[in-house]
N, C-alpha and C positions, 0 to 999 in steps of 0.2 A: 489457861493457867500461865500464868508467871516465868518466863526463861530466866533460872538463877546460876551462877557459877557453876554449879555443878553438871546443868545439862551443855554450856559450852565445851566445858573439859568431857566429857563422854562422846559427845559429837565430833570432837578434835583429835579424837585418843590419845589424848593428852595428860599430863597433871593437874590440878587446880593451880599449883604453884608456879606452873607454866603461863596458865591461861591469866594469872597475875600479872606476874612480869611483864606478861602485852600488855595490858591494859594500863600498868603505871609503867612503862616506860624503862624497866628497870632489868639491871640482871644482864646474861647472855644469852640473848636468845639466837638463832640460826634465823637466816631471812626467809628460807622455807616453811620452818614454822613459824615464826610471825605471820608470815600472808594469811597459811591454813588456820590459825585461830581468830584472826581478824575476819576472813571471807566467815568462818561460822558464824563470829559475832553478826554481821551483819546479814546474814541467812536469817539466823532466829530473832533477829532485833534488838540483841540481848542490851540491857541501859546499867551500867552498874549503879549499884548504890552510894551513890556519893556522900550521903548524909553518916550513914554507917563506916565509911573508909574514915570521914572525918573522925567520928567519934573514937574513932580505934587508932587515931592517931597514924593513916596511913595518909598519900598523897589525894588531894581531889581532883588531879586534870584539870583544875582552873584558876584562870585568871582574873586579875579585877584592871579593867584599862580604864583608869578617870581622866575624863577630856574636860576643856573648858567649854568649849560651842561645837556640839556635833551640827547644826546647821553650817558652819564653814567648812567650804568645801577641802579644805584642806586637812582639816582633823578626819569627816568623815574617809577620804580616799587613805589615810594616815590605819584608818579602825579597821579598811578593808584589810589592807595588808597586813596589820598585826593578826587578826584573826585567819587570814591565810595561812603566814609564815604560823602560829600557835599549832592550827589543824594538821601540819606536817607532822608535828610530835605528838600529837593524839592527845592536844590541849583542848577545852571551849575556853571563852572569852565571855568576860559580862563588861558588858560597858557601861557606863554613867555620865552625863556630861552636869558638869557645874556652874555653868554659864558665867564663868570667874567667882561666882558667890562662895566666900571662906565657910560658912554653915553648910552649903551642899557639901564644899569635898569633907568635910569632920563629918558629915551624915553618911555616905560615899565610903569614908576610909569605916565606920562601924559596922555598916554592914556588911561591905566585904570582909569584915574580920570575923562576922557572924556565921554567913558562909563556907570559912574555913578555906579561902583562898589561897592555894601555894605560895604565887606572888601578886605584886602589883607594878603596872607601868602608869607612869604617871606624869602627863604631856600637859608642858606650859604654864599652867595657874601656878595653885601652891606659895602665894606669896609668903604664907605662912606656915613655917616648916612644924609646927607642933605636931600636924598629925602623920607628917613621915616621921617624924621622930614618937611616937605612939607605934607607928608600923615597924621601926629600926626597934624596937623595947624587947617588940614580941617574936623579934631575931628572923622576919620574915622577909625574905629579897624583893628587894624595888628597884627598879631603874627607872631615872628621868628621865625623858625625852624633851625634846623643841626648846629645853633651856638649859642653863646652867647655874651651879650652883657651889662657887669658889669656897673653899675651906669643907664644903662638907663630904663627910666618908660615904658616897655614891655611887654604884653603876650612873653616865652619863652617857645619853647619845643624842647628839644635837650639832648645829651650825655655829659659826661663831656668827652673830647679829650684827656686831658693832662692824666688824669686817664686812659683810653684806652691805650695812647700809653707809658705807665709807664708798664701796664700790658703789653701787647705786647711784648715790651725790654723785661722785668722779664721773659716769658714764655722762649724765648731764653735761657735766662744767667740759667733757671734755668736744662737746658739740655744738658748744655756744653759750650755754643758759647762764644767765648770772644771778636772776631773779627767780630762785627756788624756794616751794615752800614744801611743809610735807602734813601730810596726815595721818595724825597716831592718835593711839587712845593709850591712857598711862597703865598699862601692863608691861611684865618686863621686857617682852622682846624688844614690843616698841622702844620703850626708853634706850634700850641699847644700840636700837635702829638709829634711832635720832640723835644719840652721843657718834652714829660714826658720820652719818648725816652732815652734822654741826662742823665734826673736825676737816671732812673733807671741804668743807665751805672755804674755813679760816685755813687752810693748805694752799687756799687759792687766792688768798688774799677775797674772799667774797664774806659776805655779813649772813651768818644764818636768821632764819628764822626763829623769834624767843621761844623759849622753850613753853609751848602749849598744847594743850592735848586739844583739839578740838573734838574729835570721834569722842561716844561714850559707847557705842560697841563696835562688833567688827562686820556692821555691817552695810549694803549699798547707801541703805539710806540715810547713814550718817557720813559715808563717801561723800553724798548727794548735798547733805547740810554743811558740810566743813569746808567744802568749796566754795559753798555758796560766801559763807562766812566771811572765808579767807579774801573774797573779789570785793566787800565792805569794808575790810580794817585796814585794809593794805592802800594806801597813797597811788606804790607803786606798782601794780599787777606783774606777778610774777607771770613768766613765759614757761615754765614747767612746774610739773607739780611731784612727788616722789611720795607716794601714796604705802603705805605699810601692809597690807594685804591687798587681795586683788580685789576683794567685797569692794574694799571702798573706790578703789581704784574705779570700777565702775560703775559708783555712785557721783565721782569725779566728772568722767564722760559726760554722764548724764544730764549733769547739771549746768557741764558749758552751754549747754543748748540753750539754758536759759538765759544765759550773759546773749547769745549770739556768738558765742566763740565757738570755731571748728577745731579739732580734736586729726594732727596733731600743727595742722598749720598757725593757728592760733597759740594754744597751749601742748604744750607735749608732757605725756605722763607717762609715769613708769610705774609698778603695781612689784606685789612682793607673793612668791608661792608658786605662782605656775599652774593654778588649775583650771577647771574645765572652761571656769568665766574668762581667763586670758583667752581663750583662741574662741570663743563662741563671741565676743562683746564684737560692737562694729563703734570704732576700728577695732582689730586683732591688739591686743596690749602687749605691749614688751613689757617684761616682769621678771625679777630676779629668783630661780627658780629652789624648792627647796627638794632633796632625793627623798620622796615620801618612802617610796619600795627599801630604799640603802636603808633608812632611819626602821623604819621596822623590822628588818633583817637582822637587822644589830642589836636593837633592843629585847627581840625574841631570844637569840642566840646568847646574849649575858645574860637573861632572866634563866633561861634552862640549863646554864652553868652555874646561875648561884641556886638555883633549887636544886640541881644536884650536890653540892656540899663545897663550890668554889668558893673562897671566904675573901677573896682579890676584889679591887674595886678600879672598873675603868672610865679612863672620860675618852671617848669617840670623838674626833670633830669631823664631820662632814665639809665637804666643799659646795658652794653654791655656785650658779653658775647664771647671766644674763640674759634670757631668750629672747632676742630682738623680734620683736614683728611690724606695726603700722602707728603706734602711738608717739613716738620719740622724733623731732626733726631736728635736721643738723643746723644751725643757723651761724654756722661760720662762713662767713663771706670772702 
């Protein structure tokens, strides 16, 4: 038979309206009781009815997380910790990835609306604000993550880009390179990588690379072609390369091999994000690192301040920060 509300609150010696309260999160409850109704719950397995809390216009305990590419290592460790930091609060998490395609996240943002989602986080795509603004209509809290989004009335948690990839460049120029290229695919972050990219260049009196997206996604084996690419157009062969995530970064690697260039004696590169493929690739990649844990911490913690009735809207900026390891050589003499 069925454990319903009522055999938790009998098991608990409790109220119903007690055994509520745990369950969404709400109210005053004692930490004593809290524990003692939770350990029931998960004695008799109790699941509450989400479909039913919807209909009656009460909370559902969930979230709608839309990613662009849960294959990047950097959104999935990004989906660990949100779903972490949510299960704190006695949230689930449904996740969706759009693979940048503007029809997944409008398919994405309906169903989660279907579902009766509390909130939504909503990491990096999105170049098309229509369907946050569809989600702002129906007075529902979102907060963006991994970008930014000047003039709009947002929860924001995110890095500054253009700062990142200003440092990035810098770290380069400030160890020789003059001949830098970089590899991006025209999403926003990039574009903003490559605007601090550029400016760091012309700071130094050096000539950027034209503004081209070689990548068309964010992955090794467009690393892998854009290098390739880059060692055909170019006259003069750049000596480092500033690679916009690490996917490509070591798709970069990879494909020196094919020039016969060594990695970082030959060419030295620098990767963006800091995940598992920085320290696993040979060589070890210096990469400009993003706080995946910080960025979700933050983003949970404004999401279950606007779903409880906070009506403020913050922008977060994170700090990045450079992980040196075996990819980058100093070539000042």
């Amino acid at each position: 038979m069925k454990v319903n509300i009522y055999d938790v609150a009998k098991a608990a010696n409790v109220s119903i309206a007690t055994v509520s309260k745990v369950i969404n999160n709400t109210g005053r409850i004692g930490d004593k009781t809290r524990k003692k109704v939770n350990d029931v719950i998960k004695e008799l397995d109790y699941k509450p009815n989400l479909i039913a809390s919807a209909l009656m216009g009460k909370k559902t305990c969930t979230i709608g997380f839309i990613l662009p590419d849960l294959a990047n290592p950097f959104f999935s460790e990004l989906a660990r910790y949100i779903e972490d930091m949510a299960s704190s609060y006695n949230y689930n998490v449904v996740i969706c990835s759009t693979d940048y395609i503007t029809e997944k996240e409008e398919m994405y943002v309906s169903l989660l609306l279907q579902k009766n989602v509390d909130g939504f986080i909503l990491a990096s795509g999105f170049e098309n604000f229509e369907s946050i603004k569809k989600i702002q209509e129906m007075e529902i809290p979102i907060v963006l993550v991994a970008r930014n989004a000047p003039g709009k009335a947002l929860n924001l948690v995110s890095i500054n880009d253009y700062d990142a990839g200003f440092s990035a460049a810098s770290y380069l120029i400030e160890r020789g390179h003059q001949q830098i290229a970089i590899i991006a695919r025209d999403i926003w972050s990039n574009r903003e990588r490559y605007r601090g990219y550029a400016d760091a260049m012309r700071a130094n009196g050096l000539t950027p690379m034209n503004e081209h997206y070689y990548a068309k996604e964010s992955s090794i084996q467009d690393g892998f072609n854009s290098l390739q690419q880059i060692m055909k157009d170019f006259p003069t062969k750049p000596t480092a390369i500033f690679a916009c995530n690490d996917l490509m970064a070591t798709g970069a690697i990879k494909a020196c091999k094919t020039f016969n260039l060594s990695v970082p004696e030959d060419v030295s590169i620098i990767g963006f994000d800091n995940s598992i493929f920085a320290q696993i690739v040979e060589p070890a990649l210096t990469t400009v690192a993003q706080p995946q844990r910080e960025i979700a911490s933050e983003a949970v913690q404004l999401l279950m301040n606007a779903i409880n009735g906070d009506a403020s809207h913050q922008t977060i900026t994170l700090k990045t920060e450079i992980i040196e390891r075996e990819t980058v050589k100093n070539i000042i003499l």
